[in-house]
N, C-alpha and C positions, 0 to 999 in steps of 0.2 A: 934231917930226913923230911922229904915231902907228903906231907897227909893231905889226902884228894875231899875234896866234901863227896857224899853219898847221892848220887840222882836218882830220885824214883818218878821222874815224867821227863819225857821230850820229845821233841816235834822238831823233824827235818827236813828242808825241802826243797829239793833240788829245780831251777827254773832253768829257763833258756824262751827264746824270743824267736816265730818263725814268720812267714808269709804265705797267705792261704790265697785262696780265689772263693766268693758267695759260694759258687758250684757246688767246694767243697762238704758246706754246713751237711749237706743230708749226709753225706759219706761217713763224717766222722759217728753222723748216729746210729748208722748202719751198724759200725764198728762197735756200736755199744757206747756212745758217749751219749748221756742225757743231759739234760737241764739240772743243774744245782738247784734244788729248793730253796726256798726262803727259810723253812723250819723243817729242821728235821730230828726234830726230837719226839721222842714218844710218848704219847698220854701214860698219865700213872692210871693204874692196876684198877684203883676203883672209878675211874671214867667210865660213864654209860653210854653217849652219845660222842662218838671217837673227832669224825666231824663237822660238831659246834665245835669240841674242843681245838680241832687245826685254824678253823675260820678264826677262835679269838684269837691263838696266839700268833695266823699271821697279821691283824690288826696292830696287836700289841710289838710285834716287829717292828711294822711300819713307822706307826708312831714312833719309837725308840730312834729309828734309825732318820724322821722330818724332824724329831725334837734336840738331834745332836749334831747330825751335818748339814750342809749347804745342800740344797736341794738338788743341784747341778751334779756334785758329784755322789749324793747319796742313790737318786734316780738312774746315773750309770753303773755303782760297784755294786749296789747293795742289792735295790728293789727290783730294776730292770724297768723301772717305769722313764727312762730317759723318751723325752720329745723328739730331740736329736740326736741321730749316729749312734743307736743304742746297742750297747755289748753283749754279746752271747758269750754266756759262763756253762760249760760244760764240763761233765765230770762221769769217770768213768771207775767205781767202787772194785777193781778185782785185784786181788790178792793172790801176788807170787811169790816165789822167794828167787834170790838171786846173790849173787857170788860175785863181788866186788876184790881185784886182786890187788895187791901192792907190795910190786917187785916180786919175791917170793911167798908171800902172805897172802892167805885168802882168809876173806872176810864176809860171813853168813849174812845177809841185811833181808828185809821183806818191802816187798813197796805195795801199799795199802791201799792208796788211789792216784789216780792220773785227771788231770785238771787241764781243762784248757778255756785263755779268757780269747775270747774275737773279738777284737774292735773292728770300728764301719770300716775304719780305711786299709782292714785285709793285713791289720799286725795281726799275729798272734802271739800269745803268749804260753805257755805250755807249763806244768808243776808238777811233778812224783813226788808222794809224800812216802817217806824212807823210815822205817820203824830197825833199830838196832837188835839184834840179837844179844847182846851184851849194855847194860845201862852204867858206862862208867867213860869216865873222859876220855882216856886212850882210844877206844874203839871207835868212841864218835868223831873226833881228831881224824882217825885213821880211815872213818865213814867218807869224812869230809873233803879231803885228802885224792881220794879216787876219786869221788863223784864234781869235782870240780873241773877237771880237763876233757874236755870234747873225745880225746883220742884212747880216754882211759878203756882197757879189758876186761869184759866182765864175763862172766859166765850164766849161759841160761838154755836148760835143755839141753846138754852137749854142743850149747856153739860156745863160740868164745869171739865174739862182736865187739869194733869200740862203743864204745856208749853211746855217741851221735848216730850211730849205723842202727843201733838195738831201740833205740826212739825211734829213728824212722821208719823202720822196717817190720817193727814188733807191736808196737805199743801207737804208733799212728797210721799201719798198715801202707804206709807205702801211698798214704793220701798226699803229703807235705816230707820237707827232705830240711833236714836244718845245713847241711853242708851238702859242696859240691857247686861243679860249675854254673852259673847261673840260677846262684840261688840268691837271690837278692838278701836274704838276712842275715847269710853268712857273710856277706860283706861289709856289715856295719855293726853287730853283735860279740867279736872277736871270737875270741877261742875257746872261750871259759864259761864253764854255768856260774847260774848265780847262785849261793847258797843261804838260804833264810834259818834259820836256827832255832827255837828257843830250850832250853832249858831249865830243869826246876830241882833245886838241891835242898835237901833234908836238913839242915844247917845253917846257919847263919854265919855271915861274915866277918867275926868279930875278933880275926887274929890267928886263933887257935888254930886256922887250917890254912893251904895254900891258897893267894887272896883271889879276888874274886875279879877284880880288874884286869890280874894276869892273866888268868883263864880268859875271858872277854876277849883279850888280845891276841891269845893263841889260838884257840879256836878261831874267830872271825878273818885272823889272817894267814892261817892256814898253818902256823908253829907246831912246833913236837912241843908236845904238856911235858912242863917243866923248864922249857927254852928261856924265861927271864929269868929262873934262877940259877943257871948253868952258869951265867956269864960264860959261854962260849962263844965261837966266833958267831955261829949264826942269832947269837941276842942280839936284842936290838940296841941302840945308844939308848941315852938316858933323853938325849934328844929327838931321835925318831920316836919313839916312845910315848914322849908328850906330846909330839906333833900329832900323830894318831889319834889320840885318846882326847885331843880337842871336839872329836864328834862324837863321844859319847852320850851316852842316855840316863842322868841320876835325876829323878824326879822324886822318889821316895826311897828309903833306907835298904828295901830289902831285895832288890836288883840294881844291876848296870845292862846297858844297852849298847851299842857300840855298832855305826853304820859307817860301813867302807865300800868300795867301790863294785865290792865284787861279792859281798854279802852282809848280811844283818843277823846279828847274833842280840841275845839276850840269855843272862844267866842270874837266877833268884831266887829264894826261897819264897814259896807262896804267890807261884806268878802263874803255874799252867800246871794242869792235870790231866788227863786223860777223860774222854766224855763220859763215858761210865763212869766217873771218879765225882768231878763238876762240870759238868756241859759251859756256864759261865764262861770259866776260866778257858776252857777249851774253844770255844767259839769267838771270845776275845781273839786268841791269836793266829787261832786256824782259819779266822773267818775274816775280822775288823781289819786287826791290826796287818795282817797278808794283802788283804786286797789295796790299801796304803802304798804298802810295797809294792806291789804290782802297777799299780798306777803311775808308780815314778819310774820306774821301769818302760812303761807305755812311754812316758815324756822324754827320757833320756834315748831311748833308739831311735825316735821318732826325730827328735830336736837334732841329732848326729847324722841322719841320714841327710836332712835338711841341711846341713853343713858338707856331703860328701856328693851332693849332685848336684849343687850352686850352681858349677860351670856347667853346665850340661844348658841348663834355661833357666839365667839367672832371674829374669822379669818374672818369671810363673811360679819360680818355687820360692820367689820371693811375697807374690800373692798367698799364696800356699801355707808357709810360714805364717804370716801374718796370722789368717785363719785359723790355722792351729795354735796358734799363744792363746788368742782370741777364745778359743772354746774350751782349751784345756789348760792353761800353767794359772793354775789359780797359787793367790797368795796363802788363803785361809782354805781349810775343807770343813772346819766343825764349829761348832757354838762352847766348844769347851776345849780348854788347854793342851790335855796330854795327847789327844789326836793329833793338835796343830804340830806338839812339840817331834812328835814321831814323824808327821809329811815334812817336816822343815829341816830336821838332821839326815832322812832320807835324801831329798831333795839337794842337799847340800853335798852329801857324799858321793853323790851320782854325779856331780859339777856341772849342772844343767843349768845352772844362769852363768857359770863361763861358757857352755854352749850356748846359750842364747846370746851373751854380748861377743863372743865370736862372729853369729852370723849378722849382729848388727853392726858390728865393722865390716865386714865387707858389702853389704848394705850402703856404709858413708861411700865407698868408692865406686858403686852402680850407681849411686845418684848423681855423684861427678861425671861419672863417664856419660850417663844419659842423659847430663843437662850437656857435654861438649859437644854429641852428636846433635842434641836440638838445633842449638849455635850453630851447626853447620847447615843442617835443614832449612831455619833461616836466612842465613846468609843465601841458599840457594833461591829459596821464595822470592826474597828481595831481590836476586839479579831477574828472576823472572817477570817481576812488577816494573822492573825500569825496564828490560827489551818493549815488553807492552806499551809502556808509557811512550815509547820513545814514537810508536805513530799518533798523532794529534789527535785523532777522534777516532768512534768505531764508523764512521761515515768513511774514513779510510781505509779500515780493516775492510768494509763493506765491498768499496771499492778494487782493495787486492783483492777481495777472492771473487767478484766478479769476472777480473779480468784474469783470473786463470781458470773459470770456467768458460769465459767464452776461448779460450783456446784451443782445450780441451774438446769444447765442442758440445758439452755435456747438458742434460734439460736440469732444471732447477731443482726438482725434485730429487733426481736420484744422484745430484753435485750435493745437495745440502743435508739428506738422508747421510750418504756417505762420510762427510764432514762432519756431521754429530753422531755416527759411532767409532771415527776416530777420535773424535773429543772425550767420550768419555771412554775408549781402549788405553788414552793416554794421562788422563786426567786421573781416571779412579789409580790405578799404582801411583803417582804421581802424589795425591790425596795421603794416600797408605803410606809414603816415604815421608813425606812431611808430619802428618799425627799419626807415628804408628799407635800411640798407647789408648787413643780414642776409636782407631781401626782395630785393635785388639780386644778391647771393649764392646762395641758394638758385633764383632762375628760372636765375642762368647756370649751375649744375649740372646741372638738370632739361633746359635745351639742349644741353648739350654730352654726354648721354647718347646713347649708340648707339644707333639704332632696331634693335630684332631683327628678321631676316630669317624670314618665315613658310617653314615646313619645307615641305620639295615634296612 
């Protein structure tokens, strides 16, 4: 008989990836979306001075957060002090309830906040945090289940919306649109939300109940609980199984982690509680360890997109690319281990260095092809040096175009005006054909130069 361990905390939460315009930012705050705090916890009972007390402890944030990450990615997730390309974290606290169905079954859920991360380059990222009406694996299973497919039916107010329609129309008013023609992020993002997890069981793992691996398994890949010990059809091999559970998360005894493609689960005794409960433990995963996720996230739609417009302008979004490794696919984020181990089985599961060395292969094959065209460029240069060459001096040259001005008939002036703005009508494209990457170069300087402001 399977005995389930008991959950008394979890934390659900539904993502998906969209694309905004700057325009947007006031809109969504119209809508009720603020700024996330740095601290939002509340002074205890006997504080007199409410705050000093917020000024120390966003100090004591800060510090926490320069004395454990790399400055680079703690100033973009955490503090908002990024120099560069800085992200707007907004968040919008209201509380509904909603009716998730599955097949014939409906399923009571609340979604408690709505989160959205904007980066400079107009990704966004979007979060519903999904509290269960029921705390036991089936239902979260079953939570998980609907809330994964874009087309899933939900109920809310008497409509009954798929889930991508009820984001876009409900909850981001109709600002952004996660699907539909001409929506660039449904092109590169798939079909599927992402699901982030954690869980915290009253028990430990020590046998006496259903193990804690299998749960890990079922839940992050979306199985009916129970599914590995069924040996039915839909169990996995004993080899898929371990193929899987190669990116799991065992750093200490009393969890397992487990990062797949399409979500990040965590199940443990003594891992996460509820903020009334331990704010700590709470802000650990609602806060640190999410915003990790979310940033590989950032990396991974962005690094794909970059692989699905290559053909389009291979040169620029090969600059582009560049840039982007450049500023964001760090190796390390933290000065201590269990961060780095979390951004690195993340980062592994999302297979974002097979997208990067994807784009760096076709990469070997733009620089063959742009070194053959140079070759040809060349060869053209040179035929045009030897037609040159072939008159003996420019006292010759001098001499042709005298004598087809005086044919002409024409005064010197407005023969050799004429003659140097064909020279250079034919010259400059000519220039541009030969070094296009120095001609592409220099126009993008000449753009990205400031226009001065006339003096008043």
């Amino acid at each position: 008989m399977m005995i389930l361990p008991t959950i008394d905390a979890a934390l659900i939460k539904v993502t998906g990836v969209f694309s905004y315009q700057r325009t947007a930012i006031p809109r969504f705050v119209k809508a009720g979306y603020h700024s996330i705090p740095l601290v939002d916890d509340l002074p205890p009972k006997e504080t007199t001075d409410h705050q000093a007390w917020l000024e120390d402890k966003i100090e004591k944030t800060k510090k926490f957060y320069k004395d454990t990450y790399y400055k680079e990615f703690a100033s973009l997730m955490f503090t908002g002090e990024a120099e560069r390309d800085p992200m707007r974290a907004l968040q919008r606290l209201e509380t509904f309830d909603l009716i998730l169905q599955k097949q014939e079954k409906k399923i009571k859920v609340q979604c408690t906040c709505q989160e959205l991360f904007l980066f400079a380059n107009e990704t966004g990222i979007l979060s519903l945090t999904i509290s269960p009406e029921s705390l036991d694996f089936e239902s979260i299973s079953d939570i998980i289940f609907c809330l994964r497919s874009f087309d899933s039916k939900v109920l809310y107010e008497n409509q009954e919306p798929e889930l991508h329609a009820f984001i876009s129309e409900i909850l981001l008013d109709n600002i952004v649109k996660l699907r539909g023609d001409h929506v660039q992020a449904d092109e590169y993002s798939g079909s599927k939300f992402k699901i982030y997890t954690i869980i915290n069981t009253q028990e430990s793992d020590d046998g006496t109940l259903y193990g804690r691996d299998e749960l890990v398994y079922e839940i992050g890949t979306g199985s009916r609980i129970g599914e590995m010990q069924s040996n039915g059809f839909n169990a996995p091999t004993q080899a898929y199984y371990d193929e899987i559970m190669k990116n799991s998360i065992k750093v200490f005894r009393n969890y397992t982690g487990l990062a797949l493609l399409d979500s990040f689960t965590v199940i443990g005794q003594g891992v996460f509680q509820n903020k009334e409960v331990n704010s700590y433990k709470f802000d650990t995963y609602n806060r640190v360890y999410f915003a990790i996720y979310i940033y590989n996230l950032y990396l991974r739609y962005n690094i794909f997109r970059f692989n699905s417009i290559f053909h389009l302008d291979p040169i620029k979004t090969r600059d582009d690319f560049q840039q982007f490794l450049n500023q964001y696919n760090y190796s390390h984020i933290s000065f201590n281990f269990l961060p780095n181990i979390f951004y690195k089985k993340i980062h592994q599961a999302l297979d974002i260095d097979d997208e990067v060395a994807q784009f760096e292969k076709r990469l070997v094959g733009l620089a063959a092809r742009l070194q053959e065209q140079q070759e040809k460029r060349q060869a053209t240069l040179l035929g045009l040096i030897s037609a040159v060459t072939t008159l003996s001096s420019a006292g010759d040259i001098m001499n042709l175009m005298e004598g087809f001005r005086g044919n002409l008939g024409w005064t010197a002036m407005a023969f050799y005006s004429l003659a140097g703005f064909l020279l250079l009508a034919v010259g400059l494209p000519a220039l541009a054909y030969l070094f296009p990457e120095l001609t592409r170069k220099f126009l993008k300087q000449v753009r990205s130069k400031p226009q001065r402001r006339p003096r008043e």
